[in-house]
C-alpha positions as CSV (number, residue, x, y, z in Angstrom):
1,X,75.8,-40.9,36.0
2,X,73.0,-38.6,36.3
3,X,69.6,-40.4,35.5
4,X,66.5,-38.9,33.8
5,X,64.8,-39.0,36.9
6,X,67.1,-36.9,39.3
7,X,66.8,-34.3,35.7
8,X,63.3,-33.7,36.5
9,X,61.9,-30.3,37.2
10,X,58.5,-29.7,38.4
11,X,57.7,-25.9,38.6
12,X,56.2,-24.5,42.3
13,X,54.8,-21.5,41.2
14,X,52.4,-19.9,38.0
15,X,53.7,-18.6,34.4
16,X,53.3,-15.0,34.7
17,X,50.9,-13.9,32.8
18,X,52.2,-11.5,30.0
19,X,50.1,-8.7,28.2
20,X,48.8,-9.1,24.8
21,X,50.8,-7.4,21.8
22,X,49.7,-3.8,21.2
23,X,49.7,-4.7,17.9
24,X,46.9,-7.1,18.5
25,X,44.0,-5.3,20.6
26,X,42.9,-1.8,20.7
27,X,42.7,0.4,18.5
28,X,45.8,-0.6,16.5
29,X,44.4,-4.5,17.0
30,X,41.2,-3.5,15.5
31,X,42.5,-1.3,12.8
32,X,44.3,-4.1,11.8
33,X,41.8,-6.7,12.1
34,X,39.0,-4.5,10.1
35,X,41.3,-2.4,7.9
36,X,44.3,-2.9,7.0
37,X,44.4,-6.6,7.2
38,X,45.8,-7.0,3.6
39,X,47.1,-5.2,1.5
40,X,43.7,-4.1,-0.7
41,X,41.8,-3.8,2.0
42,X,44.5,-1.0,3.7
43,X,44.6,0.3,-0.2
44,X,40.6,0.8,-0.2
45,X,40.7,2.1,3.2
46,X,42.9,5.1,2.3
47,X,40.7,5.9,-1.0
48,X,37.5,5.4,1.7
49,X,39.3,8.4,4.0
50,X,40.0,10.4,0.9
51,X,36.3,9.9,0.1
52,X,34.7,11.6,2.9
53,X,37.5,14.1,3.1
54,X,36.4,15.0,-0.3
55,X,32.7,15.2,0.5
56,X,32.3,15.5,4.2
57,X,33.7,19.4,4.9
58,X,31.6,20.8,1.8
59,X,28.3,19.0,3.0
60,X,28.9,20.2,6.6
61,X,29.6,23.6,6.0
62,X,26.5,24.4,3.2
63,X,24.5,22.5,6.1
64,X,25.7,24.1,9.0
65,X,28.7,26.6,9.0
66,X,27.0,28.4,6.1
67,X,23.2,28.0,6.6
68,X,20.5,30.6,6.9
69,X,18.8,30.0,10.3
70,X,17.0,32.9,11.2
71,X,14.7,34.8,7.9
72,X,10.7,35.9,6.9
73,X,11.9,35.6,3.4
74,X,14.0,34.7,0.3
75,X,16.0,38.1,0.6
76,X,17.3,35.6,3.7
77,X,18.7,32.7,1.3
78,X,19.8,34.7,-1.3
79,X,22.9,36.6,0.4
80,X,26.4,35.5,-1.5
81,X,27.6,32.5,0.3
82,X,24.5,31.3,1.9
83,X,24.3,27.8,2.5
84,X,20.9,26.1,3.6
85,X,17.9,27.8,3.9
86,X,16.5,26.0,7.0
87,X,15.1,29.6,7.5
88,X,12.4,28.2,5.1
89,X,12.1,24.4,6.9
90,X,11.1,26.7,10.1
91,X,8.7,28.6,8.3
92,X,7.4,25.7,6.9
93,X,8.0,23.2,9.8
94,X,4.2,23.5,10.8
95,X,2.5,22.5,7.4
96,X,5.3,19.5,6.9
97,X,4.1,18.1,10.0
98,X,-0.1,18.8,9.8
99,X,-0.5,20.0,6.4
100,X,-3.5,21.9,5.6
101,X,-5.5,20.9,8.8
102,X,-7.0,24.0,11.1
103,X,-4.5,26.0,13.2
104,X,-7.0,25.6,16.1
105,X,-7.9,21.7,15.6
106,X,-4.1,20.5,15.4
107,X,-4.3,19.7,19.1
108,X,-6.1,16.7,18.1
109,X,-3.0,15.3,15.9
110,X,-1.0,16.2,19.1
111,X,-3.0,14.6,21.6
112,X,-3.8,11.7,19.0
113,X,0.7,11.4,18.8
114,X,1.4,11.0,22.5
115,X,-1.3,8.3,22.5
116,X,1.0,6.6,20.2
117,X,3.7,7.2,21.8
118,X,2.1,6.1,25.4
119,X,1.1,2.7,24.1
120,X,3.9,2.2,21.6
121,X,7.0,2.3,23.8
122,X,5.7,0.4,26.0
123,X,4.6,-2.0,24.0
124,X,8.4,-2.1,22.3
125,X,10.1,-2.6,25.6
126,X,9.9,-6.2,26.9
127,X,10.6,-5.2,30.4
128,X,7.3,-3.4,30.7
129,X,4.5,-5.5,32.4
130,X,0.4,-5.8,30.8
131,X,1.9,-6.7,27.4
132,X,-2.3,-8.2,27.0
133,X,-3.5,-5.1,27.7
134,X,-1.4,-2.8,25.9
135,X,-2.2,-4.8,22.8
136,X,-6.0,-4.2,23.3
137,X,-5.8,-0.9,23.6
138,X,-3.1,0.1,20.4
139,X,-5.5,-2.7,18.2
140,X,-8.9,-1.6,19.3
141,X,-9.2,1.6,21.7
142,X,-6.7,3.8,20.2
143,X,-7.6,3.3,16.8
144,X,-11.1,4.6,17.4
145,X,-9.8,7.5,19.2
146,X,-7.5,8.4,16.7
147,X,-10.4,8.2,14.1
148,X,-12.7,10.0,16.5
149,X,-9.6,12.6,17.3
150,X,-8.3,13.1,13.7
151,X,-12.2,13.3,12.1
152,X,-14.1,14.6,14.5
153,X,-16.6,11.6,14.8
154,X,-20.0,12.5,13.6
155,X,-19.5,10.1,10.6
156,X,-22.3,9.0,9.4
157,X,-22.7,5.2,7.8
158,X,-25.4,4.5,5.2
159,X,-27.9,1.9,6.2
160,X,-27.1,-0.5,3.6
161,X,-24.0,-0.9,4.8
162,X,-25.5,-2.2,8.1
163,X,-28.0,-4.5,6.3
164,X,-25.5,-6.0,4.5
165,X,-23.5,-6.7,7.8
166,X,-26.4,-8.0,9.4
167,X,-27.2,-10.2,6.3
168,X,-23.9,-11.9,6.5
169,X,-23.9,-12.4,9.7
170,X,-27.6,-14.4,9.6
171,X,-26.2,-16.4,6.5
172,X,-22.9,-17.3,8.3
173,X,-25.0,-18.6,11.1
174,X,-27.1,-21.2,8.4
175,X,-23.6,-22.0,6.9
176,X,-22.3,-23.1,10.5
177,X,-25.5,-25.2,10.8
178,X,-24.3,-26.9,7.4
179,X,-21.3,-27.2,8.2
180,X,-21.4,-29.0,11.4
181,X,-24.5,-30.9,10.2
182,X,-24.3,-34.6,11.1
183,X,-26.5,-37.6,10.1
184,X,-28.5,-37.3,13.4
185,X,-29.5,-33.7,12.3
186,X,-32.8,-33.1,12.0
187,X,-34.2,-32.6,8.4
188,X,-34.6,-29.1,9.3
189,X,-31.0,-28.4,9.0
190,X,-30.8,-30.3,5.5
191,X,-33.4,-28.6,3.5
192,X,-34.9,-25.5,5.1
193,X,-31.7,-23.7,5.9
194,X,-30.0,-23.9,2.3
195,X,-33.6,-23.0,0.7
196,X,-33.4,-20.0,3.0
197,X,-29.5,-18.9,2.3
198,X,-30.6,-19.4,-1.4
199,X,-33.5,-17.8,-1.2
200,X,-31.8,-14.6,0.9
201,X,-28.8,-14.3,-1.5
202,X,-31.1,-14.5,-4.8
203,X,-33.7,-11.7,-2.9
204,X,-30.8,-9.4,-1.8
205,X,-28.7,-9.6,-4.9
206,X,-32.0,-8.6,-7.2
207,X,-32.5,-5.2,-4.8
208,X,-29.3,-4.5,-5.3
209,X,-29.1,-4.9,-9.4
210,X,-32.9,-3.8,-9.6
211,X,-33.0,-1.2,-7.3
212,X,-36.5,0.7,-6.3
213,X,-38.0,3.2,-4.5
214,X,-37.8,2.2,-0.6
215,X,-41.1,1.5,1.3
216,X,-39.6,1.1,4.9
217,X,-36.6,2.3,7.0
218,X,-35.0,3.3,3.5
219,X,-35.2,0.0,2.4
220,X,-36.5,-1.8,-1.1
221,X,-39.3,-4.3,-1.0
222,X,-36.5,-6.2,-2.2
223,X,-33.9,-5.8,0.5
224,X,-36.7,-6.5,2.9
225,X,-37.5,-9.5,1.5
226,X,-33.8,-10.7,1.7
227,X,-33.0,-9.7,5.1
228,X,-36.2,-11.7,6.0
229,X,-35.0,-14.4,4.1
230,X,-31.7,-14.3,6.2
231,X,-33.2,-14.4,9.3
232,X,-35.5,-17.4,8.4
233,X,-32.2,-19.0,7.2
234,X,-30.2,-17.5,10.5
235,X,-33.0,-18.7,13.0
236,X,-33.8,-22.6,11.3
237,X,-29.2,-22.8,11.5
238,X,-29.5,-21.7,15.0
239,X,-32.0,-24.2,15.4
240,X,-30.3,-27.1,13.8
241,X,-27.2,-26.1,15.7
242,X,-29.2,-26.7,19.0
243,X,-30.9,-30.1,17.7
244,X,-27.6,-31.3,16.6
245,X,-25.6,-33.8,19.4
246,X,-23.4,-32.0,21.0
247,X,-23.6,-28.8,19.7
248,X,-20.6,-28.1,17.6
249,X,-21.2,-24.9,16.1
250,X,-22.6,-23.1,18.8
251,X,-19.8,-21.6,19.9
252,X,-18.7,-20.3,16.6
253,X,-22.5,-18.9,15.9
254,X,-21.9,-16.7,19.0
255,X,-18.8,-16.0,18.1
256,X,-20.0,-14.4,14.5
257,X,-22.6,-12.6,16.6
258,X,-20.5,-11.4,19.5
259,X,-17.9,-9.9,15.9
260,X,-21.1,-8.1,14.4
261,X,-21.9,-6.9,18.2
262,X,-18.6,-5.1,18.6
263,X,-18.5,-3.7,15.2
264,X,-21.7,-2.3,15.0
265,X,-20.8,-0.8,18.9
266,X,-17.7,0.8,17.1
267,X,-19.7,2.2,14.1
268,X,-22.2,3.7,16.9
269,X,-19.1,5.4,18.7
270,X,-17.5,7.0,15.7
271,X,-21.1,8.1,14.8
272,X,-21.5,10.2,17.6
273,X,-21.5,13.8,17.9
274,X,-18.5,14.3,20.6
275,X,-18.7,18.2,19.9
276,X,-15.4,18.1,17.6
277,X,-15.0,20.1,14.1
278,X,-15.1,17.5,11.2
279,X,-11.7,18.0,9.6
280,X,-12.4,16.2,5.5
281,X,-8.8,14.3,4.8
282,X,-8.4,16.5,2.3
283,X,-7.0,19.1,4.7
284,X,-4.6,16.0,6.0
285,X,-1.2,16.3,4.6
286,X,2.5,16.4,5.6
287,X,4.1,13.4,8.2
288,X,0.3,13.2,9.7
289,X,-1.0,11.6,6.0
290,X,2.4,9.4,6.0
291,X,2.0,8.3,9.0
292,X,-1.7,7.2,8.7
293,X,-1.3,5.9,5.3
294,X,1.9,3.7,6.8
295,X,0.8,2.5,10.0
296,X,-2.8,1.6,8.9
297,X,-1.5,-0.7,5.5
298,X,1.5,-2.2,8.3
299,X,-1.4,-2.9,11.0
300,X,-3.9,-4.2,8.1
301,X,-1.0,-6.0,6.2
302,X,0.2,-8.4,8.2
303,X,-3.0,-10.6,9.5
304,X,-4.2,-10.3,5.9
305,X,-0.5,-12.2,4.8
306,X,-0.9,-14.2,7.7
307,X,-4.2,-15.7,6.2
308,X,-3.5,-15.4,2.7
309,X,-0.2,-16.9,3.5
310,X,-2.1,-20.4,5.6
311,X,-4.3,-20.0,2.4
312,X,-2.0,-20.7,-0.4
313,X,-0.3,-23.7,1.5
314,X,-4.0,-25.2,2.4
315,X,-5.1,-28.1,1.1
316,X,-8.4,-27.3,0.2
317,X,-8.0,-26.0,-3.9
318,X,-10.6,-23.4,-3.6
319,X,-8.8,-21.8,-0.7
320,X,-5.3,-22.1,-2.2
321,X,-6.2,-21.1,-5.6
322,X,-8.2,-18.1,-4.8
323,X,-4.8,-17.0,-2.4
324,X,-2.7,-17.8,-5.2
325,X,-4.8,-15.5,-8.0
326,X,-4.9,-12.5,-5.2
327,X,-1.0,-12.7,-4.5
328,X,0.2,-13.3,-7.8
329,X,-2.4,-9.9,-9.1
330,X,-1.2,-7.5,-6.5
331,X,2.0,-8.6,-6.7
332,X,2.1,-7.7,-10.9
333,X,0.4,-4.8,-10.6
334,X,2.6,-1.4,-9.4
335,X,1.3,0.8,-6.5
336,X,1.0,3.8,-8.2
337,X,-1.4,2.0,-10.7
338,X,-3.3,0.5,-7.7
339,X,-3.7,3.8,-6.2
340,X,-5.0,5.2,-9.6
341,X,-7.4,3.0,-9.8
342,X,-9.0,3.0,-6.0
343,X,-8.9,7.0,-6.7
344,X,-10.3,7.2,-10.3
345,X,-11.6,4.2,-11.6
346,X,-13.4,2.8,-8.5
347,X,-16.4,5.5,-8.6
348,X,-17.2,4.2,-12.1
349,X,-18.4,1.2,-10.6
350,X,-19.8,2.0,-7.6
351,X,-23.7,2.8,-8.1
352,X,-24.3,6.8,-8.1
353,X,-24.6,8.5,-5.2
354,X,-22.2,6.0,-3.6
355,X,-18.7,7.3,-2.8
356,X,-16.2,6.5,-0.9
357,X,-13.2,9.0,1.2
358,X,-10.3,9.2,-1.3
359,X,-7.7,8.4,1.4
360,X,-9.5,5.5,2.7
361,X,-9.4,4.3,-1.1
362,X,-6.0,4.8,-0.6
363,X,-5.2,2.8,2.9
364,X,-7.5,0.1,1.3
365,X,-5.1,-0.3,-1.4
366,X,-2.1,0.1,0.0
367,X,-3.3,-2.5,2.7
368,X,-4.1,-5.0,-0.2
369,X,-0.8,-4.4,-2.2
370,X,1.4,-4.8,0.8
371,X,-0.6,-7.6,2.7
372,X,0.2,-10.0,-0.9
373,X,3.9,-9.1,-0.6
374,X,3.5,-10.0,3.5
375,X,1.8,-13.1,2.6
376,X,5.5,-14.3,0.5
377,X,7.3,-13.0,3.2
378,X,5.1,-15.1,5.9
379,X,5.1,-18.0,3.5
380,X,9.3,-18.2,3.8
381,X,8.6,-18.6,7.2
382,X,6.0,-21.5,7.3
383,X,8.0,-23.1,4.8
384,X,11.4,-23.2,7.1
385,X,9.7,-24.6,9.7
386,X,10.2,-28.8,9.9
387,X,7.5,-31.1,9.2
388,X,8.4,-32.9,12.7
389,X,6.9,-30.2,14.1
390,X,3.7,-30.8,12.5
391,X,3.9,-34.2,13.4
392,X,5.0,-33.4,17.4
393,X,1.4,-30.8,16.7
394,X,-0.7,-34.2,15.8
395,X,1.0,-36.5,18.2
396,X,0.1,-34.6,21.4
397,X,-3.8,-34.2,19.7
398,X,-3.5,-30.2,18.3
399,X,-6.1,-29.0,16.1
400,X,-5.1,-27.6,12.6
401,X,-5.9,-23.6,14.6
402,X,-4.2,-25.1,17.7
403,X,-0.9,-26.0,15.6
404,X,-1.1,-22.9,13.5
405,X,-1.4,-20.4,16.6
406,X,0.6,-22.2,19.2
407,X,3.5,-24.0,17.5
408,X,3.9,-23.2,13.8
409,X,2.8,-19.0,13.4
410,X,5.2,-18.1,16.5
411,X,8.2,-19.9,15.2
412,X,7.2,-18.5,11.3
413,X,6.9,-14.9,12.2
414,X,10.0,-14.9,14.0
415,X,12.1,-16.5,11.3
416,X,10.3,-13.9,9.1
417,X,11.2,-10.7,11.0
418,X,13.8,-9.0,8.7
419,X,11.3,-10.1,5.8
420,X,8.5,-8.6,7.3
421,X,10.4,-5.5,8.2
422,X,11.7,-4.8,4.8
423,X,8.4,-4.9,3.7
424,X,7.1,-2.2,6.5
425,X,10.3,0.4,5.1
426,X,9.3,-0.6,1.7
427,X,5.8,0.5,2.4
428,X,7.0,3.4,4.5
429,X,9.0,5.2,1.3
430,X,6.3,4.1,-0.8
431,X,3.8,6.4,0.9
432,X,5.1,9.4,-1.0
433,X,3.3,7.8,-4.2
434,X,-0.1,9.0,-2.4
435,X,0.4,12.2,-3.9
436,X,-0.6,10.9,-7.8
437,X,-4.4,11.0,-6.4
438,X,-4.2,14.3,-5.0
439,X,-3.1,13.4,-1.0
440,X,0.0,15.6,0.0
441,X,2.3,13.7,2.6
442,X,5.5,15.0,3.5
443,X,7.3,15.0,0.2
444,X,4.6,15.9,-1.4
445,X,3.8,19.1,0.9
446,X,7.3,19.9,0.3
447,X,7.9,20.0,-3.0
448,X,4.5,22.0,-2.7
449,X,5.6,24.5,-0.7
450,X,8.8,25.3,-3.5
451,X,6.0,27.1,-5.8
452,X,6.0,29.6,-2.6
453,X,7.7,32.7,-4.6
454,X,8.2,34.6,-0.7
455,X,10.8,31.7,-0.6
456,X,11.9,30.8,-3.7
457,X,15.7,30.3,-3.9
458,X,18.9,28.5,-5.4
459,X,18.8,26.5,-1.9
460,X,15.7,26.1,-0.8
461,X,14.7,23.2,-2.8
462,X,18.0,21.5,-1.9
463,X,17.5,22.2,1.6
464,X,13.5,20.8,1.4
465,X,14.8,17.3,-0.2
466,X,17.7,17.0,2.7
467,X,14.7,17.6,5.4
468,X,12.2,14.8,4.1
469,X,15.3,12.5,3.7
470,X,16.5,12.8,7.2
471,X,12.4,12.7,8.5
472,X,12.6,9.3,6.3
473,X,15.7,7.9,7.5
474,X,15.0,8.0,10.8
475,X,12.0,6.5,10.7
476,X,13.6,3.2,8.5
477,X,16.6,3.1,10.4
478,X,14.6,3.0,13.8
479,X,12.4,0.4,12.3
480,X,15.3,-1.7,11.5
481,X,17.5,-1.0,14.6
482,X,14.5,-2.5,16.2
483,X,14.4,-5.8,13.9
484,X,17.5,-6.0,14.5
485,X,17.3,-6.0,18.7
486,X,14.1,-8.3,18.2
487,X,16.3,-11.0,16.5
488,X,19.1,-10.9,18.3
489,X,16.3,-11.1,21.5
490,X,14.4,-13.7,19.5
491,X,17.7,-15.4,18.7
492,X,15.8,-15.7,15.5
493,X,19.1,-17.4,13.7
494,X,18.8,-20.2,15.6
495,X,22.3,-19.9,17.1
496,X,23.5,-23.0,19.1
């Protein structure tokens, strides 16, 4: 009788190894994973194809089989049959791109474009080393030269625009003194500095609403008297600072200075006379105004809804109520009304004789609008982030700025990337509203350019619309590609 051992079969060499159905990888396999895994998705698949049968031929032969290339005219556009007139995007092409600016000046928008480029792509790629430096110069050198480039430089900054910086910059020193004040401060601190920050705001305020004729260096008796006032209250807070143990506000009085230092370096630079034409924005128009109007309210946006963000989850009231009242008013209000009113209703309260450049009305506002819809965004962000990261912050002895810049604001802003993002496209398309208060950017030098009657025909408006669109789409599509790559990179889902 045979036992169960002596039926025991041990295999000596490996299964073979046998190929995969055709029916499950591939083509076929992903056909039938993606498309016609049931029975209404293979149904809506088939009314898909006969979709773009339907509409794909038609589009690609009035955009390409049966287009007018080559033309100096309508007569071109008009022939039976014709598709799109890109005869008239070529004739065009050079006023979509600079608008109205001079023939022999547009060198500067050139030379001011591969500057962006040179420190953009770099900046984009993560491979490429001096990330530090790279950031200095797109945030500080290359916006001055693009102002200097675009403008001209020559541009000239009314002195009470420097007294007023100089003012706050004396009274922020006397409010550091007050601030870090201690019970060993001298008395000086206590009572001479807030007499002379009340004092300076009272004296600057009345030369302002009671203006006069100007005795000295264009100033009022007045003003004088203020700025005065501020340096009495600027000099007895730099004083108390130094009387006060340890020091604590030294290092932010320098910092305030070392701020008004740089900026009134940068207003001497773009006041200079580098030998350039002075190009007015109003000659601006076509991708050169959309891009300015875009990249200035992205750049200007997103610290702005960083801060206003912190601000409406502080726990001081003042702080969080005033960020609540500026979100919740931008955010109610649409652009188009905010550009009205920084182009037409701002002069009425400015003083007379005081004006400001209609398009930097118009990057202040749509910085404002978009840096309250950033701040929401931001805001998401800070609130996904767990407490026990706060508490891991104050357990290894972080400051509130410490916490904020190393732990919390890294790990917010990534979580907030498609947010942020979204809003950037948003404020991309929405730069095409510019054109209510008189600025032409690309749509609007288009549809400007259909009044031309040397090319007025059935297809060239048709043909003007598809060439914005495309100009459009590639710039949101790029911008989201990116997100997309900087997530993944980011590994902003948090994937295990």
């Amino acid at each position: 009788m045979t036992t169960a051992y002596e039926l025991a079969y041990v295999r000596k060499e490996e299964e073979p190894v046998l190929a995969a159905p055709l029916s499950e990888v591939g083509a076929i396999g992903w056909l039938r994973a993606n498309l016609f895994s049931s029975t209404t998705n293979a149904i809506l698949t088939l009314l898909g194809i006969a979709l773009v049968v339907w509409i794909v031929p038609p589009i690609f032969r009035w955009a390409f089989l049966d287009a007018v290339w080559e033309g100096d005219s309508r007569e071109a556009c008009i022939a039976p049959g014709a598709g799109a007139c890109w005869a008239f995007v070529k004739a065009k092409f050079a006023q979509f791109m600079y608008g109205r600016y001079p023939l022999g000046e547009r060198w500067r928008v050139d030379l001011t474009a591969v500057l962006l480029i040179a420190g953009l792509i770099p900046l984009a790629i993560p491979r490429v080393p001096f990330k530090r430096e790279n950031a200095i110069f797109m945030l500080v050198v290359f916006p001055i030269m693009a102002l200097i480039l675009l403008t001209g430089g020559n541009i000239g900054f009314p002195i009470a625009f420097v007294g007023l910086l100089a003012f706050l910059g004396l009274l922020a020193v006397g409010g550091i003194a007050l601030a870090t004040a201690s019970p060993d401060s001298p008395l000086l601190v206590g009572r001479a500095v807030p007499m002379a920050m009340a004092l300076a705001v009272a004296l600057y305020v009345a030369g302002i609403v009671f203006p006069a004729a100007p005795i000295a260096f264009g100033r009022t008796i007045l003003e004088l008297c203020s700025i005065a006032a501020g340096l009495v209250a600027a000099l007895s807070g730099l004083a108390g600072i130094m009387a006060t143990p340890g020091r604590p506000g030294l290092r932010n009085a320098a910092t305030i200075w070392l701020a008004i230092a740089a900026i009134v370096v940068v207003l001497l630079i773009v006041a200079a006379d580098f030998g350039l034409t002075f190009v007015e924005t109003q000659l601006w128009g076509g991708l050169l105004v959309t891009l300015v109007v875009a990249i200035v309210g992205m750049v200007a946006s997103l610290p702005l809804g960083i801060l206003l963000a912190l601000g409406r989850r502080s726990k001081l009231p003042a702080v969080r109520y005033f960020s609540i009242a500026f979100i919740e008013l931008w955010r109610g209000v649409p652009l188009i009304t905010v550009l009205f009113m920084a182009s037409v209703m701002l002069p009425v309260f400015l003083p007379p004789g005081v004006n400001f450049d209609k398009l930097l009305r118009a990057l202040i506002g749509v910085a404002l609008f978009t840096s309250a819809y950033m701040a929401e965004a931001i805001r998401g962000g800070l609130q996904a982030i767990p407490k026990g990261q706060f508490e891991a912050a104050a357990a290894v002895g972080l400051n509130y700025a410490q916490t904020m810049r190393l732990i919390i604001l890294p790990q917010a802003l990534k979580i907030s990337i498609p947010s942020i993002v979204n809003s950037f496209i948003s404020l991309f398309k929405d730069t095409s509203l510019v054109l209510i208060i008189g600025l032409f950017d690309l749509l609007g030098i288009v549809q400007l350019n259909f009044a031309d009657s040397n090319w007025a025909s059935p297809g060239t408006p048709a043909t003007g619309y598809v060439f914005a669109a495309v100009i459009f789409w590639t710039f949101c599509f790029s911008m989201s590609r990116y997100s997309m790559y900087t997530e993944r990179r980011l590994h902003t889902g948090h994937r295990r």
